[in-house]
C-alpha positions in Angstrom: -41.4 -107.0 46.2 -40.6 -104.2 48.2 -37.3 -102.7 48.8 -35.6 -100.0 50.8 -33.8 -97.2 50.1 -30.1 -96.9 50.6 -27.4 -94.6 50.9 -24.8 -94.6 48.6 -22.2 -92.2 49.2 -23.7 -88.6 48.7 -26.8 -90.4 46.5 -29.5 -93.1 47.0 -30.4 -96.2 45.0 -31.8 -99.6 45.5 -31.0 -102.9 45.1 -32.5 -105.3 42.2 -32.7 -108.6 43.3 -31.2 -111.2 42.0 -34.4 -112.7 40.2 -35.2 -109.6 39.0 -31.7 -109.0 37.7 -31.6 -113.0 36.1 -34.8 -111.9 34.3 -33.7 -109.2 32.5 -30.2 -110.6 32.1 -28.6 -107.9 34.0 -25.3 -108.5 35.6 -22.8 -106.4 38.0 -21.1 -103.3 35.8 -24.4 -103.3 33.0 -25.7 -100.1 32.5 -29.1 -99.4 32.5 -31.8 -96.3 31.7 -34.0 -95.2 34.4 -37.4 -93.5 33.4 -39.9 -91.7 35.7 -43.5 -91.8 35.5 -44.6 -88.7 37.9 -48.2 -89.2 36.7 -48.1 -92.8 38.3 -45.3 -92.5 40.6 -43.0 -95.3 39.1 -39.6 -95.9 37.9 -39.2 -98.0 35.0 -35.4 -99.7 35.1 -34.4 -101.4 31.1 -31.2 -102.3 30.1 -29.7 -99.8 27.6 -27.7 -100.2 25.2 -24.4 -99.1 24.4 -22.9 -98.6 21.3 -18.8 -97.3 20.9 -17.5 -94.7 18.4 -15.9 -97.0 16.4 -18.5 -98.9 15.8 -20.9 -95.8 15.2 -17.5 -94.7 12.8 -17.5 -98.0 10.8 -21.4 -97.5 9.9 -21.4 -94.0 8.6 -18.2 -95.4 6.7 -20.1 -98.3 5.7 -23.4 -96.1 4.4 -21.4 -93.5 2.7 -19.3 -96.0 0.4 -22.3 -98.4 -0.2 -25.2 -95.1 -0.2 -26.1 -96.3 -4.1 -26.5 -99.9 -3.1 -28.3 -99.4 -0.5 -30.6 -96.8 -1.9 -31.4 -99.3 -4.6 -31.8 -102.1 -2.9 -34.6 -99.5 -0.7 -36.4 -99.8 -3.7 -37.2 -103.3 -4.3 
């Protein structure tokens, strides 16, 4: 499907539409990652994934009191 380009403010974008966005799951204030293909000339749009300090604090927390559980249990 083809789409134009807008302006928004001082940048440019395009729509997804709304198919497009039910497919992937997407909805308004998601963030997504944007790749670009120069070879091909193509944009590949994904939903990324966004993880908060706290919960990047609570698993270095978590390995570092469990590190001998878990190394064992790496080797079984």
């Amino acid at each position: 499907m083809a789409q134009k380009i807008i302006r928004i403010g001082s940048s440019i974008g395009i729509t997804i539409p709304r198919k497009s966005a039910d497919e992937l799951g997407l909805v308004v204030g998601d963030s997504v990652e944007c790749s670009v293909n120069k070879e091909n000339k193509s944009i590949l749009i994904e939903p990324s994934v966004l993880v908060d300090t706290e919960t990047i604090e609570w698993a270095r927390t978590f390995i570092e009191r469990y590190r001998p559980a878990l190394k064992a249990l790496a080797k079984k």
